[in-house]
C-alpha positions as CSV (number, residue, x, y, z in Angstrom):
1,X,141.0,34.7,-122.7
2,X,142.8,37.6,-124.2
3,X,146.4,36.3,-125.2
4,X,149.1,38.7,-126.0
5,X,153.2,38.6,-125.4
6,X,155.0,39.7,-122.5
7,X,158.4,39.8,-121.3
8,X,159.0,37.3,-118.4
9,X,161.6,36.0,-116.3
10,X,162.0,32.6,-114.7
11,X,165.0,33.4,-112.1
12,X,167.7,35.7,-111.0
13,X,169.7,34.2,-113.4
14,X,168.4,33.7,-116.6
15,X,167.3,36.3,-119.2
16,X,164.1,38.0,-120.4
17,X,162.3,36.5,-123.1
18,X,159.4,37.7,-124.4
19,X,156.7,34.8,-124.3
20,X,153.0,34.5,-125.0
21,X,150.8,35.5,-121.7
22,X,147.1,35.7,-121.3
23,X,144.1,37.6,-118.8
24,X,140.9,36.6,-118.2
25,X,139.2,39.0,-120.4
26,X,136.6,37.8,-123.0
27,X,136.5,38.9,-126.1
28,X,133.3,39.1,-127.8
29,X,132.4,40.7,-130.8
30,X,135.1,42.8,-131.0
31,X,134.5,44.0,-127.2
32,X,136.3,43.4,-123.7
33,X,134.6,41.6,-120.8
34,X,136.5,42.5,-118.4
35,X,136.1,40.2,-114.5
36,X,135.2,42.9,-112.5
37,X,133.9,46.7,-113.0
38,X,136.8,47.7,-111.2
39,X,138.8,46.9,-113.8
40,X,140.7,48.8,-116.5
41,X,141.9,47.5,-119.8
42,X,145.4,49.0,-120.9
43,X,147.6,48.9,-123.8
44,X,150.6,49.2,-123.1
45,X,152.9,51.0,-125.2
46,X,156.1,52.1,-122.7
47,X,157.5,50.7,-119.5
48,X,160.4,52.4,-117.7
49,X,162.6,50.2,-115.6
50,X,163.5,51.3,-112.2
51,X,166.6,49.2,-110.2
52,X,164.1,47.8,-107.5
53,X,163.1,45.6,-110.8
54,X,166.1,44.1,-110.4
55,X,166.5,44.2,-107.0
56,X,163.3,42.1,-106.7
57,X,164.6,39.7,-109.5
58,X,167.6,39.1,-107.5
59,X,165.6,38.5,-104.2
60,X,163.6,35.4,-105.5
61,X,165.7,32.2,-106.2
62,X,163.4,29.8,-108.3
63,X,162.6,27.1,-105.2
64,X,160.9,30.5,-103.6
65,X,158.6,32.0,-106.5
66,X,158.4,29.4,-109.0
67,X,157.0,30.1,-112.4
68,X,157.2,32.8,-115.0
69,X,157.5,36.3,-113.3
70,X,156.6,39.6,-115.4
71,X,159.0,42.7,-115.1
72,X,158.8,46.6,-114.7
73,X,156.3,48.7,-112.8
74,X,156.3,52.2,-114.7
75,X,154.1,51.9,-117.5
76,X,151.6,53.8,-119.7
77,X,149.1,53.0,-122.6
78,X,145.5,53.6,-123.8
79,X,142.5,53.0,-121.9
80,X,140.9,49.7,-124.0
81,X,138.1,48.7,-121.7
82,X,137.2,50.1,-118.2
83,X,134.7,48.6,-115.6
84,X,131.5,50.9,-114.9
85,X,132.9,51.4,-111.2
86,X,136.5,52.0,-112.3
87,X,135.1,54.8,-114.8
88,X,133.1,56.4,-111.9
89,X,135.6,56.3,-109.5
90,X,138.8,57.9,-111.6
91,X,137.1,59.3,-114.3
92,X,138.7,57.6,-117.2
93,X,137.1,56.3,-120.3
94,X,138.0,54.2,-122.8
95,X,140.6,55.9,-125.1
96,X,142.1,58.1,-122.6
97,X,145.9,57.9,-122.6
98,X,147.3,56.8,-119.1
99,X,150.5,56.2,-116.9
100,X,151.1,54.8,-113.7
101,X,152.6,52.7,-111.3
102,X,151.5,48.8,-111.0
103,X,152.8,47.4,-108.0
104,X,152.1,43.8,-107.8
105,X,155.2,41.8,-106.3
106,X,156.3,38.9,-108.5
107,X,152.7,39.8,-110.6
108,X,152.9,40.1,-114.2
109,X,154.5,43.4,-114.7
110,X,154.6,46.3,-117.2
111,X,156.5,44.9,-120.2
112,X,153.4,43.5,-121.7
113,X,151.1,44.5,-124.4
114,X,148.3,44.5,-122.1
115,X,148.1,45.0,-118.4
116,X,144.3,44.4,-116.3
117,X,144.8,46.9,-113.4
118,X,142.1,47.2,-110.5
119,X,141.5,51.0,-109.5
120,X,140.7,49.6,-105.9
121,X,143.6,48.1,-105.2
122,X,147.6,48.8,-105.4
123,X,147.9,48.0,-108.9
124,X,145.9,50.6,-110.4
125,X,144.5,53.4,-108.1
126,X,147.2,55.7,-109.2
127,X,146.2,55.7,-112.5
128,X,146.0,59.2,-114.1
129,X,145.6,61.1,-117.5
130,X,148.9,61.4,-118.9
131,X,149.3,65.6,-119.5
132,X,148.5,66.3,-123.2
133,X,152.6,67.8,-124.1
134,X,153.7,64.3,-122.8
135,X,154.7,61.4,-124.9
136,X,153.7,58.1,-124.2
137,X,157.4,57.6,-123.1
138,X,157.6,59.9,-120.6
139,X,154.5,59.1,-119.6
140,X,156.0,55.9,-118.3
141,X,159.3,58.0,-117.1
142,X,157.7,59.6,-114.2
143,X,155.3,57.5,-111.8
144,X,157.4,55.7,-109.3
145,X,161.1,58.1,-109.2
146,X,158.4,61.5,-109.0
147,X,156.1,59.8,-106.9
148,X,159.1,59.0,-104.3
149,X,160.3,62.3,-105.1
150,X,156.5,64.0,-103.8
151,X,156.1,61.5,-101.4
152,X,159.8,63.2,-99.7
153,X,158.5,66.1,-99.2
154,X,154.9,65.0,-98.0
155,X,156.7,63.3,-95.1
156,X,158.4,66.6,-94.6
157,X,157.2,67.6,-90.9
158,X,154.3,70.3,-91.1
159,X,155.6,73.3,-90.7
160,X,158.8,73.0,-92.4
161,X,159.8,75.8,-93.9
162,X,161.7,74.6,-97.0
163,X,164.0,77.6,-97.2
164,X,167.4,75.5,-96.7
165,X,167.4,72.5,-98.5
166,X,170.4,69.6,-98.8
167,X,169.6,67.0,-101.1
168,X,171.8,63.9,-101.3
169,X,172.5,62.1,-104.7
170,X,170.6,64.8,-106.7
171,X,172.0,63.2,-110.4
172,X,170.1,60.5,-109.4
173,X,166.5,59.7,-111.1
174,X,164.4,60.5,-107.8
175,X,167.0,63.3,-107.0
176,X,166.6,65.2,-110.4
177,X,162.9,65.7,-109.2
178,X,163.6,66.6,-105.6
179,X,165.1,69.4,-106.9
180,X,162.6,70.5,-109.4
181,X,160.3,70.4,-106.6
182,X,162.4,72.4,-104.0
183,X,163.0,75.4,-106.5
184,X,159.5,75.4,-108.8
185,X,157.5,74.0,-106.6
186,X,157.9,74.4,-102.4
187,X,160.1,78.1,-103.3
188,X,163.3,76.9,-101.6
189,X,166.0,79.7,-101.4
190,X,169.3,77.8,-100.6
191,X,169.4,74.6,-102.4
192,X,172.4,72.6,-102.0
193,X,173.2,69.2,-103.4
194,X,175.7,66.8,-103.7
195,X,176.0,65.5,-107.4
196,X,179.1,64.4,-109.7
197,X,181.0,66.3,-112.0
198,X,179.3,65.0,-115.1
199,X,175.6,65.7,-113.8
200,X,176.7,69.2,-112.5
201,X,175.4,71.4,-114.8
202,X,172.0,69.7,-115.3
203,X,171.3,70.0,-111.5
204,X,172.3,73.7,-111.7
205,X,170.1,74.0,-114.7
206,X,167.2,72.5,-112.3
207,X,167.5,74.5,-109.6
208,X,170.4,74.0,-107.4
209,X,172.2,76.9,-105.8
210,X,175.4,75.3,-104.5
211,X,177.0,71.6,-106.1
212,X,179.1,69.5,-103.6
213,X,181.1,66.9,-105.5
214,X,180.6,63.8,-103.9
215,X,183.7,62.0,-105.2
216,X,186.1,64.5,-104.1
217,X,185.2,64.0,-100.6
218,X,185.9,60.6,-99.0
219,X,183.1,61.6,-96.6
220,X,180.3,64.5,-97.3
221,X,180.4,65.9,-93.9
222,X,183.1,68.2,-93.9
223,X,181.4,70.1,-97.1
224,X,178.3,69.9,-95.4
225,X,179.5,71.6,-92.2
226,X,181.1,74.5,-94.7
227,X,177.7,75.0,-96.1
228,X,176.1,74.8,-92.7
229,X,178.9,77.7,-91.2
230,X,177.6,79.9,-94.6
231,X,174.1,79.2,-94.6
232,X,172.7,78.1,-91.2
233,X,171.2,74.5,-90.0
234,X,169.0,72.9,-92.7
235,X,165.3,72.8,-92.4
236,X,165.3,69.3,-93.9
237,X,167.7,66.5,-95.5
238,X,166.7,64.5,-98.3
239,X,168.7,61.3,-98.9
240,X,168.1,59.9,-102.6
241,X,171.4,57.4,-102.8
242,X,172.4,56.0,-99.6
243,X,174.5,58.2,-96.7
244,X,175.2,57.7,-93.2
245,X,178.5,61.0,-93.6
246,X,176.0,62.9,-92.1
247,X,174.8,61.5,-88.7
248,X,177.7,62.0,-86.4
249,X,177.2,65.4,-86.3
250,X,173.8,65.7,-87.7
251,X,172.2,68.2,-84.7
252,X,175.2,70.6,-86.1
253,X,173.7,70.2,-90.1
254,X,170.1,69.8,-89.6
255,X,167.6,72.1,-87.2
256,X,166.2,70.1,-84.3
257,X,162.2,69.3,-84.1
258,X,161.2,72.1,-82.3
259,X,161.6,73.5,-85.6
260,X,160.5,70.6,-87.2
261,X,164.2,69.6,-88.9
262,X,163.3,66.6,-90.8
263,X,165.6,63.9,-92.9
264,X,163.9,61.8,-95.2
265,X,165.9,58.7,-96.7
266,X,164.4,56.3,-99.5
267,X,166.9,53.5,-99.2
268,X,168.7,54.1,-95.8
269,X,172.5,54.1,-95.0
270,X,173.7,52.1,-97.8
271,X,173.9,52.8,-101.5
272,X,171.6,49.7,-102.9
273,X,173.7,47.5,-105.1
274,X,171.6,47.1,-108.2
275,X,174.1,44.6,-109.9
276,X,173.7,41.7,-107.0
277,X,171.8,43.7,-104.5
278,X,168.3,41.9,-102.7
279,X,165.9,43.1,-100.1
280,X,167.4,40.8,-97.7
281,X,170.4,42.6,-98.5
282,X,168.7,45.9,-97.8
283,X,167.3,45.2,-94.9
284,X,170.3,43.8,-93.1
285,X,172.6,46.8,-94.2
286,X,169.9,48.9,-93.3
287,X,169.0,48.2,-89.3
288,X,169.9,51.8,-88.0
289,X,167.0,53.0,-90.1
290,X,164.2,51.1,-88.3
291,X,165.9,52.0,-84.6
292,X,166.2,56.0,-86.2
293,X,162.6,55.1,-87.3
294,X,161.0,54.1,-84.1
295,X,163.2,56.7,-81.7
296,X,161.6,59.3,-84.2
297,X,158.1,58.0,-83.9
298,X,158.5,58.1,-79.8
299,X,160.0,61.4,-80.2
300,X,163.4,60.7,-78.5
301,X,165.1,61.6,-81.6
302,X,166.8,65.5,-81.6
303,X,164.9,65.5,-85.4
304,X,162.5,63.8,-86.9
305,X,163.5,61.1,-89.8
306,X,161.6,58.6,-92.0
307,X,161.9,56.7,-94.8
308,X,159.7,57.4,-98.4
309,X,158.1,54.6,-99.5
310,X,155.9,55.2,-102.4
311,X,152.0,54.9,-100.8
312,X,149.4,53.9,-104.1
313,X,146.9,55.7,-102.3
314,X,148.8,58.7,-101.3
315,X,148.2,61.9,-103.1
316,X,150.9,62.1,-104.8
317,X,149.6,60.7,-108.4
318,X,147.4,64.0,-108.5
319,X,150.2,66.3,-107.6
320,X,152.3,64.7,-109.6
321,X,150.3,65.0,-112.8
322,X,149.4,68.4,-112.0
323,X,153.0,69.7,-111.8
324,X,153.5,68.1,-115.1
325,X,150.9,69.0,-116.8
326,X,151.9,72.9,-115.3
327,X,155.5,72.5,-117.2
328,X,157.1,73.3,-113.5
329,X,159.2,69.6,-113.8
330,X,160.9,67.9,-116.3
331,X,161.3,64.5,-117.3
332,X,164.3,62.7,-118.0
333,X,164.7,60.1,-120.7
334,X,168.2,58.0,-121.3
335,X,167.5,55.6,-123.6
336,X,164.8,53.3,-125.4
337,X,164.7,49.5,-126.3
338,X,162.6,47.8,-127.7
339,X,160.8,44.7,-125.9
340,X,162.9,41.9,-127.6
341,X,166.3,44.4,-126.1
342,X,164.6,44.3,-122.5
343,X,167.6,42.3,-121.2
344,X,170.0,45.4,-122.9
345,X,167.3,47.4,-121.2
346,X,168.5,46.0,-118.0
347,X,171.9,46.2,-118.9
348,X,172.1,50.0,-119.5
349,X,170.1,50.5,-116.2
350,X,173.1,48.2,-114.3
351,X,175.5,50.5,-115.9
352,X,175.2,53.4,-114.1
353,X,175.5,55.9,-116.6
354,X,172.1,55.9,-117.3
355,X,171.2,60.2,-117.3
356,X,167.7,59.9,-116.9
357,X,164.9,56.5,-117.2
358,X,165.6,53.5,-119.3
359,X,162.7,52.9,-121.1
360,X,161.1,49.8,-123.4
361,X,159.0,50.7,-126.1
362,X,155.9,48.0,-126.1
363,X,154.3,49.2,-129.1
């Protein structure tokens, strides 16, 4: 058994110490056995932290998931061992520096000195070759808030023309790369965003044309609708916070489906509360986004509206990667911790003054 330490949590509660863990990989003679030749070796040597870490901490009292719990999903490392299937399937090799997203609920997690992914399954078929010009720490800053941020405009209805883009919360982490994507990457013209004062110029910097301060509006809609009598209806909405300002008079802000007006939301109505917040939380605040969901499916919606959720077999690890590795998006890092800080880590994420991914150097 290969034993190494690992950061691991016990409840919602308690803190995150880092404790001795273990796989079952052999080691013999200086070499790996790995259990299956789908699998793939990795030292780690960053994990970002994302608030759904903590969301899923908070949603899992002790008398539900008992036991030591890992932490974090971002990650990236070096390529130690790889299965003779894995290797012919992704293409990797031993050596080749790699990032990705390991979702594995209540599984070990990321802030770990080694992680045993499977490149058939959810934990490690997004695996990818992190772009030479990238650090190891931004390596591990990208996967999950740019692959939510792609996977938005995948769900874009085809035929979309991407010309008038709003994008809600655009300071945010997933926001940052909606934007990036709209003006370097899908050629919007007219992309407005709503943003605070003190992540204004950044978002300009990225690509926005017009900045709606959110916190000098009780509600966005009135701005919106300004926009909207200057501009035209948008082609699509993408909600990276939390908004419902919109919906009252939504046919007036966003084109209908005949021209394929779509609104894509990743965590519904409701800002997620990432101090106390829980997926039962989220859910229950969140019931108009299932009914928009389903009226949209059976096309009695005026538009058409979905939620992003992050698909490990989607395409979006490729594009992702490839937009990187093409310099057209940017990657934002806050600030680093070592593993021993994680809980400070977690602390600076709560914050919410984080400008860009927390990060927890393994190595």
């Amino acid at each position: 058994m290969l034993k190494f330490k690992a950061v691991k949590f016990k409840n919602r509660t308690l803190g995150f110490p880092v404790v001795e863990d273990c796989l079952p990989v052999e080691v013999k003679n200086g070499n790996y056995v790995l259990p299956s030749e789908d699998n793939i070796l990795v030292k780690v040597h960053a994990a970002a932290l994302n608030p759904v870490d903590v969301i899923v901490k908070n949603s899992f009292p002790p008398w539900l998931a008992k036991g030591d719990k890992g932490f974090g999903m971002d990650y990236s490392g070096d390529v130690v061992a790889i299965g003779s299937s894995a290797a012919a399937s992704s293409g990797l090799s031993a050596g080749d520096r790699i990032a990705g997203l390991y979702q594995n609920l209540l599984g070990p997690g990321t802030i770990s000195e080694y992680i045993l992914i499977n490149y058939k399954k959810n934990d490690g078929m997004n695996a990818r070759k992190i772009p030479e010009q990238l650090s190891y720490q931004q390596g591990a800053a990208y996967p999950l808030v740019f692959g939510t941020a792609q996977t938005m405009f995948d769900l874009i209805k085809d035929g979309n023309s991407y010309e008038k883009i709003l994008i809600l919360g655009a300071g945010t982490a997933v926001g940052r790369y909606c934007v990036q994507l709209a003006s370097k990457v899908y050629g919007s013209k007219h992309i407005v965003v709503t943003c605070s004062a003190r992540t204004e110029q950044t978002i300009r910097e990225l690509g926005a044309t017009s900045v709606i301060d959110y916190t000098k509006h009780q509600s966005i809609l009135n701005p919106v609708l300004d926009t909207v009598k200057e501009l035209g209806e948008y082609d699509a909405i993408l909600d990276c916070c939390g908004n419902s300002d919109l919906f009252p008079q939504i046919t007036s802000v966003l084109k209908g489906r005949e021209k394929f007006g779509s609104y894509v939301t990743i965590v519904g109505d409701y800002k997620a509360n990432f101090q106390t917040g829980s997926i039962g939380n989220l859910v229950l605040g969140n019931l108009w986004v299932g009914l928009r969901i389903a009226k949209s499916w059976l096309g009695i919606l005026p538009y058409f509206y979905t939620q992003a959720l992050v698909d490990p077999s989607g395409s979006w690890p490729d594009k992702c990667a490839k937009n990187l590795a093409e310099g057209k998006v940017k990657v934002f890092i806050d600030s680093e911790f070592a593993m021993v800080e994680t809980q400070k880590a977690v602390d600076r994420l709560q914050s919410n003054k984080a400008s860009g991914k927390v990060i927890v150097n393994v190595v």
